[in-house]
N, C-alpha and C positions, 0 to 999 in steps of 0.2 A: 244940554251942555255936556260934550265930553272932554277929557285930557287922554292925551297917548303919549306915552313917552318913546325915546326913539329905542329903537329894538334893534339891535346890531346886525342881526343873521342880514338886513335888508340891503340889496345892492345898492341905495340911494345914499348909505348911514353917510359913508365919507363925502358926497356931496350935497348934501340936503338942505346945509347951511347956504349952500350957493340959487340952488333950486327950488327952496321951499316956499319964499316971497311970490313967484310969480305962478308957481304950481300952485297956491293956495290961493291967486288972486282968479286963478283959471278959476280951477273948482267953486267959489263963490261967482262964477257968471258963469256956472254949469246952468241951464234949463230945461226939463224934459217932466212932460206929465207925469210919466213914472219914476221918478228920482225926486227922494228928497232933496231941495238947495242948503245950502248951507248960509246960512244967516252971518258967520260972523266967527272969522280963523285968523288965526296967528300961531307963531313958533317964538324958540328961543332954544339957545342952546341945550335945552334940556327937554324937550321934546316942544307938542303943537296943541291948542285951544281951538275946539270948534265949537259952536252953538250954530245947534239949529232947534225947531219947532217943535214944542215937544203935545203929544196925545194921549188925552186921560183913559183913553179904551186901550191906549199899549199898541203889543206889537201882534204879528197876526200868531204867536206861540201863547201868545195870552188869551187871544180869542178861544184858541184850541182848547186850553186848559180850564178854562172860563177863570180865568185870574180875578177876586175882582177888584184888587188894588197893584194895581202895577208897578208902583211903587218898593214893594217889598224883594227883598234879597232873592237871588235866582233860585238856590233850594227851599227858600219858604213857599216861593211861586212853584215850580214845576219839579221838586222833590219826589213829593206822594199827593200830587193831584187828586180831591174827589172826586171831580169828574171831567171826563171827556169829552168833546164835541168835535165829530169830523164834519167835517164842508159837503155839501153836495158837489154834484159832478160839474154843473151848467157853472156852478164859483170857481172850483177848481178848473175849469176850465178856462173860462173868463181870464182870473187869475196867474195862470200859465202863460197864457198868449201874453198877458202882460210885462212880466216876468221876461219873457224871449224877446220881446223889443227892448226891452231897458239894458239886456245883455246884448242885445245885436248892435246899440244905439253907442254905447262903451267902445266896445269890441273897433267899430269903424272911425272910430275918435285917438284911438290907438292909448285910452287906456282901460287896463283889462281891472275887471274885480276880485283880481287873485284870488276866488278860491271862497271867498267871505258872505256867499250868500246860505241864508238858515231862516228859519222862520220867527229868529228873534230878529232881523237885518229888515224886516219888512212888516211896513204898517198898513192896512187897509185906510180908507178914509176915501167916505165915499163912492163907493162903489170900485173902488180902484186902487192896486197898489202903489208905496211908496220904497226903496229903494233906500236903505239907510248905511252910512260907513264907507262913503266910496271911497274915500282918506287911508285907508286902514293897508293897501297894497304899498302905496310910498311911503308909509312910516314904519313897515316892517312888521307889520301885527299877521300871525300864523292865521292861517287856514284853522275855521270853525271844524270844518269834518281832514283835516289832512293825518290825523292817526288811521283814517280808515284808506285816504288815495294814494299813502304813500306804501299801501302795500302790494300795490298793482304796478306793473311794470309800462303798461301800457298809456297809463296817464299822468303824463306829463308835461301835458301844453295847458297855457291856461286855461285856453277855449274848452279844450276836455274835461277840467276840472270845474269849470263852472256848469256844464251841463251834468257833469256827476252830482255835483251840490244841486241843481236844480231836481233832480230824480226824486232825492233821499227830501225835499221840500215838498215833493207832491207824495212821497209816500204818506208824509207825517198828514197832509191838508185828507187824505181819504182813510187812513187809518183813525186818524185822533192820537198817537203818538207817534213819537220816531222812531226809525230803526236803529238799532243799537250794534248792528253789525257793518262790515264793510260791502257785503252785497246782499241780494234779497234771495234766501234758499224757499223762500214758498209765497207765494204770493194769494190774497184771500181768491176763491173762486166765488165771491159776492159782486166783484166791480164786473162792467163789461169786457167783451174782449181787446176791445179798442184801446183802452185803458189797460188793461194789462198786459198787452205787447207794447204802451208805451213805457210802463216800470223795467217791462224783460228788456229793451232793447237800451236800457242805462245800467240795471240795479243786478243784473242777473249775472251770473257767473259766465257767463260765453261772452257776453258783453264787456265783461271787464280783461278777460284774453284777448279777443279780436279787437277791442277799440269801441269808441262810445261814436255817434249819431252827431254831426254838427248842429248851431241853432238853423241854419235855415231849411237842413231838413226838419227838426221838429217841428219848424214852424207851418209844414203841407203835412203834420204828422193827421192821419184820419180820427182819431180822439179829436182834436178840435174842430174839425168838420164839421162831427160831429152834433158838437154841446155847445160849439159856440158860432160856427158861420151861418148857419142856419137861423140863426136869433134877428133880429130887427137891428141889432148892430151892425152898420156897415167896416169899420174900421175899428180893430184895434187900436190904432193910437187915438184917435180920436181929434181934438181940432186944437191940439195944444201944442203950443213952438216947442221949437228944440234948437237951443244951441248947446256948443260948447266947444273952444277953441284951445289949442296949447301953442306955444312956440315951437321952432325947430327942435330950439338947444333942448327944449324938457322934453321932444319928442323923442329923442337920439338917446337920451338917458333914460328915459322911461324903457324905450327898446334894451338897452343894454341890461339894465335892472331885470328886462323879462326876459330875456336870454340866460343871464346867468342867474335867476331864480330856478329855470326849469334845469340846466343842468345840474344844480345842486339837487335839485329833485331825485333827478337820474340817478347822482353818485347816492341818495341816501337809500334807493327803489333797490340798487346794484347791492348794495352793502348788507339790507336789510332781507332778500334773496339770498344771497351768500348766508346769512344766520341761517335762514330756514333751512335751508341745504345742510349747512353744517349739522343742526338741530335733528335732521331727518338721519343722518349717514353715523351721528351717535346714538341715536334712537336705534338703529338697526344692528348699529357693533354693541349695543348694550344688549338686543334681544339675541344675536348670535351666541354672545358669550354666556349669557343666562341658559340658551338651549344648548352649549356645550358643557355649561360646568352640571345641569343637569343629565347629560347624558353621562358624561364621565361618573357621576356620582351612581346614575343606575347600574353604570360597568363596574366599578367599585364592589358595590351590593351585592351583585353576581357573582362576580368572582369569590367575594369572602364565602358567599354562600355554600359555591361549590369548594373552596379550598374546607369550609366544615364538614360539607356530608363526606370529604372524601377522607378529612382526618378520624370520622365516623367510622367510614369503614373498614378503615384500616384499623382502628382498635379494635373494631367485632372481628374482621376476621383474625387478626393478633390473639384473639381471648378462647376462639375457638380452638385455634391449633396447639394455643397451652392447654385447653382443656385435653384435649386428643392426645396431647402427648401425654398428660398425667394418668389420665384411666390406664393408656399403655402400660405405662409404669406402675400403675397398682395393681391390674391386672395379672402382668407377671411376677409382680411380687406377692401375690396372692396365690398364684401358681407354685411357684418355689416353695411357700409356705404349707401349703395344701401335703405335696411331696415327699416335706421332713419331718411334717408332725400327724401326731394321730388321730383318728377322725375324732375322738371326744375329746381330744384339746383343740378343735379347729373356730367353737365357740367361746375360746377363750383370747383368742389374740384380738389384739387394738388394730385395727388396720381403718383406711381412709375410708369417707361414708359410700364413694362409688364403689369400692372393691365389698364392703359389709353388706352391700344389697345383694349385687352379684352373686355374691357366697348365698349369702338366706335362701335366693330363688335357686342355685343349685342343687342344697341343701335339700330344700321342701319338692324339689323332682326327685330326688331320691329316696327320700319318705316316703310319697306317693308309690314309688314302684314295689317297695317292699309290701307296703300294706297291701296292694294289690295280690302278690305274690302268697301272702298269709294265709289272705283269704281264699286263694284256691285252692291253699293246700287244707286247712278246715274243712270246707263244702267238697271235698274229694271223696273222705268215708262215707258221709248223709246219702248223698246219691245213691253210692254203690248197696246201701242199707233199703233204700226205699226201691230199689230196683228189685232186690231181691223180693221182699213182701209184693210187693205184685207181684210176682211170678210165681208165687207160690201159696196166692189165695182159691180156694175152692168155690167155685160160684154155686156148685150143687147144694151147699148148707142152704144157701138162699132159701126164702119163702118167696112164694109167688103170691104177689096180691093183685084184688081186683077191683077194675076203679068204681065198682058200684056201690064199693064199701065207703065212698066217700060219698 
């Protein structure tokens, strides 16, 4: 047993009161192997009552997650899952072709499953799936995955969106959980090839640009060739009736409900593009201006740097020229002084320590040259004394000796 209340976004809200009696008597003499019936609906001005049948093994997300009270709250059940269990191929396959009749079976009935299939929407039982929530398009209830299709521009027709939900259903039946994005950036290289050109050509990023694969191609897609034509099943649907009738009048409104669902689609796909863009064009005036206020700050840097070395060298060379001109000036005035005073008071005046050195080393060359001058004039007589004595020593005093005396 569920309740829906009515949910306003929905094109029917304003006539539902008029339509719901007979669109709900429809839907109760729906018939289709793959579609659950509904046992037992009604409305009131505050929303609609359905019962239908309900199964102790759940839904096929319970199977996935091995739930094993199905019973319990959605994040008690598939929060943090112990464990996993994905489906083999030959089920998932099974499964699928299932799945694309109950959606092709709608689809020609002229009413669509807006968007509502997941793997909590479908019960196994028996070998074959069941089809739950057909209700949920005419009372206005959103789209399971539409956070993820309303960001693609390209899908916007029902038919589109329910093959995009049927993808992100086989991703979750061969992974063991869902994907959690709105397309599939890497797909495992575990599945066959078969199988993973059918996720690229729903789930893959070119596929959500250029446009998704209708059901009746899926339904010659070679994945199922594959895993399931091949098997002793001759038919798909198998040997179970299908009705299901609408009137005109809930035909015409159904129509109009799915026209102006997908346009509001469009306006939300338009809007929500425009953000991105917007999002992207401040993203790049934000990196612009980060790389200009950091370049101006490195010109900044630069310039102080050079306005320092240059106020640098303008004090050293400022410090030199005062030097140079000061020595000038002790210089000469060391000069002048030298001039009017006498040489044994030239150790007695104060003067600045550059001119005191100067003087000293002058001083001490002219020391040096007198002493020099001294001593020539000393060693002058020695010579001329020692010259004479040799010239006037007598070798004949000499004794001759003989070396055998040593």
């Amino acid at each position: 047993m569920s309740t829906i209340n009515y949910i306003k976004i929905s094109a029917l809200y304003e006539k539902f009161r008029i339509i719901s009696v007979s669109t709900l008597k429809s839907l109760i003499g729906l018939q289709h192997p793959y579609i659950e019936p509904i046992k037992y609906a009604t409305c009131n001005e505050n929303g609609v009552l359905v019962i239908r049948k309900f199964y102790k093994h759940g839904t096929l997300k319970d199977q996935i997650c091995v739930a094993s009270c199905p019973k319990k709250p959605y994040l008690a059940k598939y929060g943090n899952p112990k464990e996993r269990k994905a489906l083999p191929l030959e089920d998932i396959a099974k499964y699928g072709i299932q799945i694309l009749e109950a959606l092709k079976f709608l689809q020609s009935k002229g009413l669509p499953y807006g968007g509502h299939l997941h793997s909590g929407n479908i019960v196994i039982y028996e070998g074959s799936v069941r089809l739950l929530d057909i209700e949920n398009f005419i009372c206005g209830v959103p789209s399971f995955y539409r956070p993820f299709f309303v960001q693609h521009s390209k899908l916007y027709s029902l038919e589109t969106i329910d093959v995009y939900c049927f993808g992100h259903v086989l991703y979750e039946m061969f992974m063991g959980h869902p994907l959690q994005e709105s397309q599939a950036r890497q797909i495992s290289s575990n599945c066959p090839d078969s199988f993973k050109q059918l996720l690229e050509s729903i789930l893959s990023k070119e596929a959500c640009k250029v446009g998704l694969p209708f059901l009746d191609g899926l339904l010659q897609h070679q994945f199922f060739k594959e895993y399931f034509y091949n098997r002793s099943v001759s038919s798909p649907t198998g040997s179970g009736n299908t009705y299901f009738k609408l009137s005109i009048n809930v035909k015409s409104d159904i129509q109009a409900a799915k026209l102006k669902y997908e346009q509001r689609l469009r306006d939300e796909q338009k809007s929500i593009k425009n953000q991105k863009r917007l999002v992207k064009v401040q993203e790049f005036m934000s990196l612009e201006e980060e790389r200009k206020s950091k370049h101006r700050t490195k010109t900044e840097q630069r310039q102080a740097r050079l306005k320092h070395q240059h106020s640098l060298h303008k004090n050293h060379s400022f410090s030199l020229n005062e030097r140079t001109h000061s020595s000038l000036d002790n210089s000469q005035s060391i000069s002048s002084v030298t001039t009017e005073t006498p040489e044994h008071n030239i150790c007695e005046l104060v003067e600045p320590r550059g001119a005191q050195s100067s003087f000293s080393e002058a001083e001490s060359v002219k020391e040096g040259e007198i002493k020099k001058d001294e001593q020539k004039s000393e060693s002058q007589p020695e010579r001329s004394a020692l010259l004479e004595s040799i010239s006037s020593f007598n070798r004949k005093s000499l004794r001759r000796v003989n070396n055998t005396e040593h």
